[in-house]
Each structure stands twice: as C-alpha cells, then as structure tokens.
C-alpha positions as CSV (number, residue, x, y, z in Angstrom):
1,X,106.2,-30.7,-32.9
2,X,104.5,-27.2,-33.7
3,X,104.3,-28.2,-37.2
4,X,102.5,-31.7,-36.9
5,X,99.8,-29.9,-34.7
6,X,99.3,-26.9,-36.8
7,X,99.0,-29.7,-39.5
8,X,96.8,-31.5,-37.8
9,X,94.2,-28.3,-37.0
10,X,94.9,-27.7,-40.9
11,X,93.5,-31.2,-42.0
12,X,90.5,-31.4,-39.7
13,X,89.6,-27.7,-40.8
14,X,89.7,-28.8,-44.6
15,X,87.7,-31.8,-43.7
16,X,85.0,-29.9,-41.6
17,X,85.0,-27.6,-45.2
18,X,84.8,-30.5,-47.0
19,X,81.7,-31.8,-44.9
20,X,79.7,-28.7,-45.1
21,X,79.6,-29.0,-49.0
22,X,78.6,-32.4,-49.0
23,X,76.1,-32.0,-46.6
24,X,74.8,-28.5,-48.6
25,X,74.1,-31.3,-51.4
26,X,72.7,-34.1,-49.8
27,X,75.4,-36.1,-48.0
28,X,74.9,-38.3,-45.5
29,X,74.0,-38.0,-42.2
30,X,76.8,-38.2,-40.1
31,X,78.3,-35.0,-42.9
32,X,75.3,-33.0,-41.4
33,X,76.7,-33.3,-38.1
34,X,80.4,-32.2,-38.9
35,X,78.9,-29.8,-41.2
36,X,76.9,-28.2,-37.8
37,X,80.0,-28.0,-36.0
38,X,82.0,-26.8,-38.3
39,X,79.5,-23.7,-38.5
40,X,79.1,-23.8,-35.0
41,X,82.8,-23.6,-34.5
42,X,83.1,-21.0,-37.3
43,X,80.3,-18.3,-35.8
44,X,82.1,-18.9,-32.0
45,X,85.4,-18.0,-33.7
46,X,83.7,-15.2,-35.3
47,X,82.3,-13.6,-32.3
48,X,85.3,-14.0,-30.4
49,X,87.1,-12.4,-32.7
50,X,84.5,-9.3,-32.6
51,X,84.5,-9.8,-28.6
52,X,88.3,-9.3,-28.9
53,X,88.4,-6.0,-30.9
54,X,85.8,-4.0,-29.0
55,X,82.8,-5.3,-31.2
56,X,83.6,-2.6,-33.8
57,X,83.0,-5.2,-36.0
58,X,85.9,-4.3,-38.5
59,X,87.9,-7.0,-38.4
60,X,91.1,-5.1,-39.8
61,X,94.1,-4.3,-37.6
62,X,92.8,-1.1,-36.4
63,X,95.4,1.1,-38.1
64,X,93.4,4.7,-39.8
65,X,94.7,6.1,-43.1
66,X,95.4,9.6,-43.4
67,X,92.0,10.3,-44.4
C-alpha cells in the first residue's frame, strides 16, 4: 500500500515538473496553473525545510568536519 502512494506522489510530482517546462515555453493555460502550484508547493516545502533546521539555511545534516 506504501508503495502505490509513494508512486502516486512520484507521478504527480513528475507531472507538476513536466507542467512548469511547458508552461516556461508557452503551454497552455490550464499548464500555467499546475505550473504555479507546483512552484508554490516547491518554495512551502523549501521554507519548511529551513523552518525545521533552525533557518541556518544549510540544508545538510548538520554533521561538522574536523575542520
């Protein structure tokens, strides 16, 4: 069951891909739109992400070298 909804979130995340280079080249309307909340989608991710690590902004794990 985990498999067909991680598949699922895999297909729609290609498509929204797919959508925001077709709408970068003129595609049609309704492209636009899945192409905007695709984006949308991506820059929530991306600042939840930066929420969740104390807005260090590294992204990384967090692990130091032995600098």
């Amino acid at each position: 069951m985990l498999l067909i909804v991680l598949s699922g979130v895999l297909v729609v995340v290609i498509g929204g891909c797919a959508c925001v280079v077709w709408a970068s080249r003129g595609g049609p309307r309704w492209t636009r739109g899945v192409a905007t909340a695709t984006l949308a989608a991506g820059e929530l991710t991306r600042k939840a992400r930066l929420r969740g690590n104390g807005g260090n902004g590294t992204g990384g794990s967090g692990v130091t070298g032995d600098n």
